[in-house]
N, C-alpha and C positions, 0 to 999 in steps of 0.2 A: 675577795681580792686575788689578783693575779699576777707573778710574777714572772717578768723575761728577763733573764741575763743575756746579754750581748756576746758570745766569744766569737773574736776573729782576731784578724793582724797576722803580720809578722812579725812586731816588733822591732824590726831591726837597729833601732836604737840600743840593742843590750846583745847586740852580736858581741861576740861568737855564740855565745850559748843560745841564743834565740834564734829560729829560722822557721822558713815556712810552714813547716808541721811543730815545731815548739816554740810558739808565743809568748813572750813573756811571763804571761799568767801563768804558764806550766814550770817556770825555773823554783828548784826545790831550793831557795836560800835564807825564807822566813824560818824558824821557832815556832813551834805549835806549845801551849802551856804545858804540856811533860817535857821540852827540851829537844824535838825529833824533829827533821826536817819538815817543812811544807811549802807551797808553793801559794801562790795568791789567791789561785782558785780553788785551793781546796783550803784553804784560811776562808773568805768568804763562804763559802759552802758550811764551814764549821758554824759560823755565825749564822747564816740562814737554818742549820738546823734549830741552833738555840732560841734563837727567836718564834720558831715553832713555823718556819713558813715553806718547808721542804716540800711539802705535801702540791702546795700551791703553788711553783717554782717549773718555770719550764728554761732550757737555755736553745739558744737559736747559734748553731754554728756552722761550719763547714764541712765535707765531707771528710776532709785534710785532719780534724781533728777530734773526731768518734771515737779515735780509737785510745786516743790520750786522755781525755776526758773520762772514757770509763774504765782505763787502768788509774786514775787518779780518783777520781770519785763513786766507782762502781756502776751499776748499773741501776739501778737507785736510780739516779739520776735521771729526770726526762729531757730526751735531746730532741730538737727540730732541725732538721739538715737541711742546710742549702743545696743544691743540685750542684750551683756554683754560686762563687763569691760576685757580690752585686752591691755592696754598699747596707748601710743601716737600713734606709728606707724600703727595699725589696724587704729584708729581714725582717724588717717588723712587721710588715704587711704579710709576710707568710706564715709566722707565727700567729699573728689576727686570724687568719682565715681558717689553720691548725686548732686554738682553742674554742673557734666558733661554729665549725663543722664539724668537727672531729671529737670534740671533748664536748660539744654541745652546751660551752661557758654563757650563761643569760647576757644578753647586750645591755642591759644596766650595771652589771658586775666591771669593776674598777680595776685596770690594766698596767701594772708599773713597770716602766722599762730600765734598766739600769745597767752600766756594765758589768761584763764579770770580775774585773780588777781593783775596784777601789781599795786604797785601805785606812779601813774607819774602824773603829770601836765596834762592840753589839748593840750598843744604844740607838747608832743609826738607824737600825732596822725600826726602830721604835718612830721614829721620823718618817718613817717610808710607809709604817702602817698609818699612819696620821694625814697621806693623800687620799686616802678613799672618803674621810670626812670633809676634806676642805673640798674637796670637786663636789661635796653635794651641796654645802654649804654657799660654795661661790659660783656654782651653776656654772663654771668658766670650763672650754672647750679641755685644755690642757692643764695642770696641774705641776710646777718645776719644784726642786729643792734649790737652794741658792747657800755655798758654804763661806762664811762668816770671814773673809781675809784675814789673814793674823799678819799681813805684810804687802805694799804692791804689788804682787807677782808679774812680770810681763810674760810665766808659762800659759797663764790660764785664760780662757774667755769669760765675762762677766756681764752679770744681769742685772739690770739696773731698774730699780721698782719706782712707777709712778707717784705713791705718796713717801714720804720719808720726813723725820724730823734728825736732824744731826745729832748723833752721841747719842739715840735711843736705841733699842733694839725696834725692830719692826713688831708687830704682835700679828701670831697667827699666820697671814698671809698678804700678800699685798697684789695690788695690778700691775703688770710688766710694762715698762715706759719702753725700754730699747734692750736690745741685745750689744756688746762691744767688743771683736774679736781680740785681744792677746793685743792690751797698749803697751806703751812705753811707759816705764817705770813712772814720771812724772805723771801721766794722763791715771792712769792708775792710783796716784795718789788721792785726785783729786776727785775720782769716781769713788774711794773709798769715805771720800766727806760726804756724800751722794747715798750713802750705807746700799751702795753695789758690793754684789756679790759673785762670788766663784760660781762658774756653772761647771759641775760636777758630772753633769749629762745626765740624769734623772728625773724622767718625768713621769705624769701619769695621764690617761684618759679613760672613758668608760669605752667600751670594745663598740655599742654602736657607731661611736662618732667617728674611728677609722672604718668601719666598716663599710658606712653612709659612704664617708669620703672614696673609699676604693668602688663604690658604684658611681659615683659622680665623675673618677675617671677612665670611665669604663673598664676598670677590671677586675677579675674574677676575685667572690668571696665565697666559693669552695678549693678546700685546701687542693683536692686533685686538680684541679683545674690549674692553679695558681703555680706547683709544681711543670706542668704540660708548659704555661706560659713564662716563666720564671728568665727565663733567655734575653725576654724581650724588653723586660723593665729596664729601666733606665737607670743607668750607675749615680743614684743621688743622694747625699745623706737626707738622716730622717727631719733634721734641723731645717734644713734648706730646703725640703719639697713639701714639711708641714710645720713644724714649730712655729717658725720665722716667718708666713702667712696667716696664721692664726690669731684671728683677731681679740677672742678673749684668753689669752693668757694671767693665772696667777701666779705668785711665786711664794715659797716657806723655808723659812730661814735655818741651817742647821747652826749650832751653835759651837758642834763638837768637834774632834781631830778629824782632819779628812787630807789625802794625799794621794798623787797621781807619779805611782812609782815606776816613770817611764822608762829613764834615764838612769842612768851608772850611776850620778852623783847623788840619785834622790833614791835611790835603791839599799844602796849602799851604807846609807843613815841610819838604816833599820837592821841592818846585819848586826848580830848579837859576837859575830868574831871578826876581826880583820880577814882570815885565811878559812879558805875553804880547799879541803883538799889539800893536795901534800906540795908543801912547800913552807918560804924563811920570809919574816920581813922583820927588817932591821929595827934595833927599839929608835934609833932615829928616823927612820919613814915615818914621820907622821901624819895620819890620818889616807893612807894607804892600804889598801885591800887587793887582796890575789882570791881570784877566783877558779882554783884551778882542774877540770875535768880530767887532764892527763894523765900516763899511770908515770909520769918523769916528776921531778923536784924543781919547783922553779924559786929560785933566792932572788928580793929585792933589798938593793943595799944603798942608805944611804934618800931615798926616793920619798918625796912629801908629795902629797895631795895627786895622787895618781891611783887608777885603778888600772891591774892587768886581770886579765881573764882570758882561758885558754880551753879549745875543746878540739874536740876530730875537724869542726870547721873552720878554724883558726886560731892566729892567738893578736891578743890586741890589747896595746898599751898608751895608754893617753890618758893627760890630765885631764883631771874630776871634770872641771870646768869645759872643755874641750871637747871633752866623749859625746854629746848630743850630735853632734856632727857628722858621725860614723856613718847616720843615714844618707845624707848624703854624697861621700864616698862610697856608700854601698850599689847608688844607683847602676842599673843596665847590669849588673851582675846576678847570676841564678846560677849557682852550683847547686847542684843536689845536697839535701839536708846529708850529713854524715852520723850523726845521732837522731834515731825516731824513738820516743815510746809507744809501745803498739798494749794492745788490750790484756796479752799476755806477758810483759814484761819490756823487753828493748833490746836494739841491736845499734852498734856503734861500727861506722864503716874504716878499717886499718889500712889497708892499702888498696890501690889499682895502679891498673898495667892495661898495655895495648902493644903488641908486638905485631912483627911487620906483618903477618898474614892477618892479621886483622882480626884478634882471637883477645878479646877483652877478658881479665883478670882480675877479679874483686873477691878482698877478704873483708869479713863480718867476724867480729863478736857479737853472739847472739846471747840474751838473758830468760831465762822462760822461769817466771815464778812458781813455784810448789803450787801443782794442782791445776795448772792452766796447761790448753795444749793451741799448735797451730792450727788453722783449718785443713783439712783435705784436699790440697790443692797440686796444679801440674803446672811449669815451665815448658814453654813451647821452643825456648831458643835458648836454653843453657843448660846444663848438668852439673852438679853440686858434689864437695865430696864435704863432709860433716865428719868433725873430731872432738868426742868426747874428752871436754878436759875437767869438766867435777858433776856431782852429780850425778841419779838414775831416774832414768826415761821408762816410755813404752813407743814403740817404733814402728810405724804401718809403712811399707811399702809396697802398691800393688796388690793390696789388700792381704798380705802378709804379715803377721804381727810378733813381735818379740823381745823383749828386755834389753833394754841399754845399759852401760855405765862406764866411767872413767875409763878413758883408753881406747876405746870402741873406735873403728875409723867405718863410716858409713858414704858409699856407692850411691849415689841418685842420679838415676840417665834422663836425658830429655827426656821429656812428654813421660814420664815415672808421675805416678797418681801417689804422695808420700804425703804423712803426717806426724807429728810427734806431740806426747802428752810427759813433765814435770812430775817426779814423784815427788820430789823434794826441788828445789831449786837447781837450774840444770843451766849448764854452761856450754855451750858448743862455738869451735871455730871452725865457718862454713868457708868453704873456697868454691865460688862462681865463675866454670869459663863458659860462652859463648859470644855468640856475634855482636847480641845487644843487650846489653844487661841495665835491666830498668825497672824500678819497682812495677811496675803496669803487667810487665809476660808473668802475672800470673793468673789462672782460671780456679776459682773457689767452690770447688763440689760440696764438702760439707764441713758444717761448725762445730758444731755438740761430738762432743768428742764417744756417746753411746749410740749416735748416730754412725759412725764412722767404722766402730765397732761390730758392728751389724752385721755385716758382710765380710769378716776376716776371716782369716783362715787359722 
């Protein structure tokens, strides 16, 4: 058996902290069992190690987040990048053609797709190993899990099984009568007498049957191929261009905790503090949380059922109930992420400036973890000046090399070929002037930091 995690999104339901290079899955506000931060996807990951299925585990994401991904889960981790973002259904079908060219996975080998955010127990994974027998058992094209309502939800879509007896559980698996997108609490009720279930987005198939199917629509099942053509595919989910046509569908029922921690209010459930980061909430704020990224103090006084949360890309205050909304408000707005985590650590963006000759002005706090360094790279339209403020380095510029530490003020001219390698955890305040300043004006000569070495002086 084979596993795909899905990462993509923006999230933007849990802005501020979440933006297009940090998806929700990436915000560190979960408890890992010592007490230490973690983030959804690397909770998940945890649980797919324990369950013994890491090995088997591929994740399909975007180019936008390689680099998050393996400063979060290392490199360990196997990724399938998008060229560009395209919807579930490209994704899954490029990951098909990646496990089946490239990894050379047998086409009766059983393929589960699932997202990378859920959060469930370790048991689930025990349910996830249990679709490679029901797809053999029930010969059916697809394989779903369907999780157990503990309540109407009108967040979630739900699947509603052709056989059912009221007040039983289902045994095993059942055949899919219809799909029902996100009813109204009442209709909801009445699909739960119906023993409809939550669809959690988790399915399975054996790798021929999309395989077959991506020849019947003409297109490519080599992975190069499929990369070359990727442009052209059609922005569709996987629901709607195969599930939801698929004539043998079963479903299997989980019976355990499972939750889709979109949203501030449902996120927020699971936080083991009210306050994250430095700041006050009142012992009258009841059932209020500050979420707060900034190096300032932020006091709530007095405030029930509200979350704030605050980062370099904003700050936003709304009640619990109300926060799903933020999406959209957010529509037609694209400001550049101000906090990225990159593979080396993370940079958080302080200020910018643009004066009248037209001379752009961006300050960064940069984090470079003990041991990791930048790539070898050159700016074609800015010059940098770098201030060591904790922390010792190793410093190439120009293929020049030489020790850094606290206090240090470093000179980088355009088109300057420069790199830098963390002895210990290393802190730098970079100031960017020119014309354009954009993560892209960079050119990446080399990575391996003994690669780089090579040629110094």
């Amino acid at each position: 058996m084979q596993l795909v995690l899905l990462s993509g999104g923006s999230g933007k339901r849990l802005w501020p902290l979440s933006n297009d290079s940090r998806s929700k899955q990436f915000l560190k506000v979960l408890d890992d069992p010592s007490g230490l931060r973690e983030s959804m996807v690397q909770r998940v990951w945890r649980q797919i190690q324990h369950a013994g299925l890491e090995q088997q585990t591929h994740i399909t994401t975007s180019k936008a987040q390689v680099e998050i991904l393996q400063n979060q889960l290392g490199y360990g981790a196997r990724l399938v990048v998008e060229p560009e973002r395209r919807d579930t259904f490209p994704a899954i079908a490029l990951a098909a053609t990646y496990l089946y060219s490239i990894k050379g996975i047998g086409l009766k080998e059983t393929v589960v797709v699932l997202p990378v955010d859920p959060y469930v127990e370790v048991d689930f994974f025990t349910k996830v190993k249990e679709l490679d027998s029901i797809l053999d058992r029930s010969q059916a094209d697809i394989a779903l899990i369907g999780v157990r309502p503990t309540y109407p939800s009108e967040k979630y879509g739900y699947i509603i099984p052709e056989s059912y007896k009221e007040d039983e559980c289902l045994v095993d698996y059942s055949k899919v009568k219809q799909f029902h997108e996100k009813p109204h609490e009442e209709e909801a009720a009445v699909m739960m007498k119906q023993a409809a279930l939550w669809n959690c987005g988790v399915f399975a198939f054996k790798l021929d049957y999309l395989i077959n199917l991506l020849i019947s629509m003409n297109l490519p099942i080599q992975y190069e191929e499929m990369l070359k053509q990727y442009s052209k595919l059609t922005k569709i989910s996987f629901d709607y261009q195969v599930v939801e046509k698929t004539k043998h569908l079963v479903v299997t029922p989980y019976e355990g905790s499972w939750k889709d921690l979109g949203t501030w209010n449902t996120l927020t459930d699971e936080m083991s503090s009210p306050i994250l980061g430095k700041g006050v909430v009142s012992e009258d704020s009841l059932n209020t949380h500050l979420i707060n990224e900034l190096n300032i103090p932020v006091t709530i006084l007095g405030l029930s059922n509200i979350i704030v949360a605050t980062s370099p890309d904003g700050i936003l205050v709304s009640d619990k109930e109300a926060s799903p909304r933020i999406k959209e408000i957010l529509k037609g707005m694209n400001n550049r992420p101000m906090y990225e985590e990159r593979r080396w650590g993370y940079y958080q963006v302080l200020d910018y400036s643009k004066n009248t000759e037209s001379v752009e002005v961006l300050t960064k706090r940069i984090c470079i973890n003990a041991g990791h360094n930048l790539s070898y790279q050159v700016h074609l339209k800015r010059r940098e000046v770098w201030t060591i403020i904790s922390g010792e380095g190793e410093f190439v510029l120009n293929e020049r090399h030489r020790r850094i530490k606290q206090g240090d003020v470093l000179v980088i001219p355009e088109s300057s070929r420069h790199s830098v390698k963390a002895i210990g955890d290393l802190e730098i305040i970079e100031v960017q002037m020119g014309s354009e300043l954009v993560e892209e004006d960079i050119i990446r000569l080399k990575m391996e930091w003994s690669d780089i070495m090579a040629n110094c002086i």
